[in-house]
N, C-alpha and C positions, 0 to 999 in steps of 0.2 A: 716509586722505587728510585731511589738516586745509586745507579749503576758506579759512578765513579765514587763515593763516598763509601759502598759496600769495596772498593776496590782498595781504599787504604785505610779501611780497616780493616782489612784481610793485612796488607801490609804489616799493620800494628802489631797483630796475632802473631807474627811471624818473631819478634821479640828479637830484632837485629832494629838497629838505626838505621830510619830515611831521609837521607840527603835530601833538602830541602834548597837549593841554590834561586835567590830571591827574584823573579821579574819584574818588569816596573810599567812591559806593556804586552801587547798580542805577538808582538814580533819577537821581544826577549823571551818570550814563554815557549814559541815555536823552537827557540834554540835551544835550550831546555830540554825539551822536549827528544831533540833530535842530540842531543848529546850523550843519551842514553841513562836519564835520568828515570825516577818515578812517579815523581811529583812535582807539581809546580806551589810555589808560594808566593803570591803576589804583597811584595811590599809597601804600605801606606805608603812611607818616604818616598819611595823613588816612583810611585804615581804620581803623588803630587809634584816632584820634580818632571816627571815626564810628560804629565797632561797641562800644569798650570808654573812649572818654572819657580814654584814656591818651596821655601823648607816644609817639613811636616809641623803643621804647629794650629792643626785643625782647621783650613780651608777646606781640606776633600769633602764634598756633600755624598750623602748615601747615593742618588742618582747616579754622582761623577762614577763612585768606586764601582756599583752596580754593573755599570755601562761595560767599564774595563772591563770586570770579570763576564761579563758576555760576550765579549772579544775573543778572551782569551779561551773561554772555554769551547769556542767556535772553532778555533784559529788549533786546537791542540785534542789529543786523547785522553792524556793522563787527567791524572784528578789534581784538581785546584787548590788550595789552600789560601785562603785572603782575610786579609787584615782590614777589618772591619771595626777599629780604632773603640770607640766606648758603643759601639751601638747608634750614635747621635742624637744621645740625645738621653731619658730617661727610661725605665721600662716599656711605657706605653710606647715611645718611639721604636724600640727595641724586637717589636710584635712587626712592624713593617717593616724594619731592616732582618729579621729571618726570613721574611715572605719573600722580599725582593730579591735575598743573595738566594735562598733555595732555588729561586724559579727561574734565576742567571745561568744553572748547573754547577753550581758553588758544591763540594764537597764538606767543605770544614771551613766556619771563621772563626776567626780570632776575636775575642770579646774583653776587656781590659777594664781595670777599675778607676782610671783618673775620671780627675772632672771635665766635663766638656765647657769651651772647647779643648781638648789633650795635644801634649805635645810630644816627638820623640823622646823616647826615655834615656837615648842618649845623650840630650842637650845637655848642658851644666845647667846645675840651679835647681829651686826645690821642682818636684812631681807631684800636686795634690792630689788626693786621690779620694773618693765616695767611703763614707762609713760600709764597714762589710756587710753590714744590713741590711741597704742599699744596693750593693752588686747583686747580694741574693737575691733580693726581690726581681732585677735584668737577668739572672742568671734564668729564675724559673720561668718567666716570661719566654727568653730564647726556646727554653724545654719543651713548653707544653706547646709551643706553634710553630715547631716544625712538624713536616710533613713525614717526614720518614728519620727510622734513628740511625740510619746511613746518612743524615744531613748532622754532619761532626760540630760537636763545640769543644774550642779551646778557652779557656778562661786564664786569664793572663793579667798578671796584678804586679803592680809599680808601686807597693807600699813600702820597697826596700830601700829606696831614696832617702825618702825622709822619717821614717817607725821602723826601720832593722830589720836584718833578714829575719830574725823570730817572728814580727809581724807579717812580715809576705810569707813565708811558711804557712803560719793558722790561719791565711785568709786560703791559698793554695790547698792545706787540708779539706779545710771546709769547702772550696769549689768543685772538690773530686769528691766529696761527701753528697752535694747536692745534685748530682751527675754531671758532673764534665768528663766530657768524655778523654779532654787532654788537659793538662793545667802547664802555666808558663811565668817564670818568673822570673821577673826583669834585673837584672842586678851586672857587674860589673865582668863576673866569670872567672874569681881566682878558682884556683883548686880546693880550695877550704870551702868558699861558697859552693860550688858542684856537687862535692864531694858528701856535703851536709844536708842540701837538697834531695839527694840521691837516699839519704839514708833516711829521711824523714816525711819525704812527701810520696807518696804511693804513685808506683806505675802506671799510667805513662805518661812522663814528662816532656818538654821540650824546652831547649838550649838555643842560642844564637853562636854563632864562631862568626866574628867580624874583624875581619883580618886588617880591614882596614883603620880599623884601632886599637887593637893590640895580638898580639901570636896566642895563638889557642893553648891555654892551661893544660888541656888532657885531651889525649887521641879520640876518634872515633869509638875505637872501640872501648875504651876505657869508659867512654861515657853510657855506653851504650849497657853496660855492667851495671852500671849507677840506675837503669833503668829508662834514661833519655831516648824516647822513641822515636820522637822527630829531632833533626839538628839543621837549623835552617843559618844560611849565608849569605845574610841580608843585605851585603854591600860589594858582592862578586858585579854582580851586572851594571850598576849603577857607578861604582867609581870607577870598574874598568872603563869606563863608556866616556866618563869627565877626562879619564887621562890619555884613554886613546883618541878620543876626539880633537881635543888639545893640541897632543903632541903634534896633528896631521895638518891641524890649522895650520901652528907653528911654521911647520917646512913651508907651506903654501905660503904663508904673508914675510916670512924672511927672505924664501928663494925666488918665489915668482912663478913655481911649479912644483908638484909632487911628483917629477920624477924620485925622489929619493926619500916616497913615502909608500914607493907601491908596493911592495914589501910586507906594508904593516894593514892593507888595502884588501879585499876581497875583491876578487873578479864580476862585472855582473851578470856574469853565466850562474857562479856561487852564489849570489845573492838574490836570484830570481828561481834557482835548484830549493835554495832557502824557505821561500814564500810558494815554494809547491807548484810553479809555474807550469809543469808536467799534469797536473792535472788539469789544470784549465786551457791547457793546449785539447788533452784527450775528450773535454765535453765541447771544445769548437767543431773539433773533426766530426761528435756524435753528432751533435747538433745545428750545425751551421751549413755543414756539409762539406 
């Protein structure tokens, strides 16, 4: 029984939008967490930025992602949600990437139709992506080997790149036909796209708002009308993290002090309150004496 995977699908049922704001490791997940969020969603890109300093363009190994999301789900309550890029590979590899993210405490991945190795869907340039015939065959493969149907599959298709949203549309039909339990389609985010998504692809969908490339077309809740059950904010934790990092340098190697960054600074009282330090004080006293 995956507890947390029965937990946002209770979520789903509830037929409101879940904020989804993207982690990239255990520690951005904890904050998350404590932000009074309900869910976490662990972003490819900003793993691979966070564990190996690379863009997303298919370095992460099933291991690498695995490993995270056992951090994370360590390190936090809520249920997970991870981006598990094509599987890694072909169906048959696809049988040990459910094995592995289930038995991580993985709630839901994310399963996608490019070819491997995949790259962000928001890179410029083409997105090739597997004949639909192909995906199905990963698709049923994810199905029939998980362990429990509290272990969620999203199926998430980038054929709107390069074959039009009518193409990511009937591959998106057909992945909620075949049981997915969420479908995701990769595309740019005007209102016309949403809008036609909404009307055409059966509940329940999910959306990206990445603000750090362009202002959200349609509110929360307006999408959430549309039938978008998850709305995840893939680039909240990770560009905040490049420009506050930055700026702090910045003062540091111009001034020769952050006095006139402490401001922008957490305490490390806060930052140790952060990582739960209160606990492992309380199992010293239990046990160390």
């Amino acid at each position: 029984m995956n507890d947390r995977g029965a937990r946002l699908r209770a979520l789903l049922e509830e037929n409101r939008p879940v904020l989804a704001p993207a982690c990239i490791d255990a520690f951005s997940a904890r904050m998350v967490e404590q932000a009074g969020f309900e869910v976490n969603y662990l972003t490819g890109n900003g793993a691979s930025a966070a564990l190996l300093g690379k863009p997303d363009v298919g370095f992460m190994t099933l291991r690498e992602v695995a490993d995270v999301c056992r951090n994370i789900v360590q390190a936090t309550s809520i249920p997970l949600i991870a981006d598990a890029d094509t599987g890694y590979g072909n169906a048959v590899n696809m049988v040990r990437t459910v094995r592995e993210m289930e038995s991580a405490g993985v709630a839901c991945i994310q399963i996608e139709d490019q070819v491997t190795p995949k790259k962000c869907g928001f890179l410029p340039g083409s997105i090739p992506v597997i004949s639909l015939e192909e995906q199905l065959g990963k698709l049923k493969a994810a199905l029939d080997t998980r362990q429990s149907e509290n272990f969620l599959i999203l199926a998430r298709t980038d054929a709107a790149a390069d074959h039009g949203l009518d193409e990511a549309i009937r591959r998106a039909v057909a992945y909620k036909e075949a049981g997915a339990d969420l479908t995701f389609i990769e595309v740019e985010g005007t209102e016309e796209e949403l809008r036609k998504i909404g009307a055409e692809v059966p509940p329940s969908h999910v959306t990206t708002l990445d603000e750090s490339r362009r202002e959200a077309a349609l509110s929360v809740e307006e999408l959430g009308g549309l039938g978008f059950g998850v709305i995840i904010y893939p680039g909240i934790v990770r560009c905040t993290y490049l420009k506050a990092v930055n700026d702090v340098l910045r003062i540091l190697k111009e001034e020769g002090s952050t006095r006139a960054a402490r401001g922008m600074m957490a305490t490390f009282q806060e930052y140790n309150d952060a990582l739960g330090i209160s606990e492992v004080q309380a199992w010293e006293r239990e046990y160390l004496g």
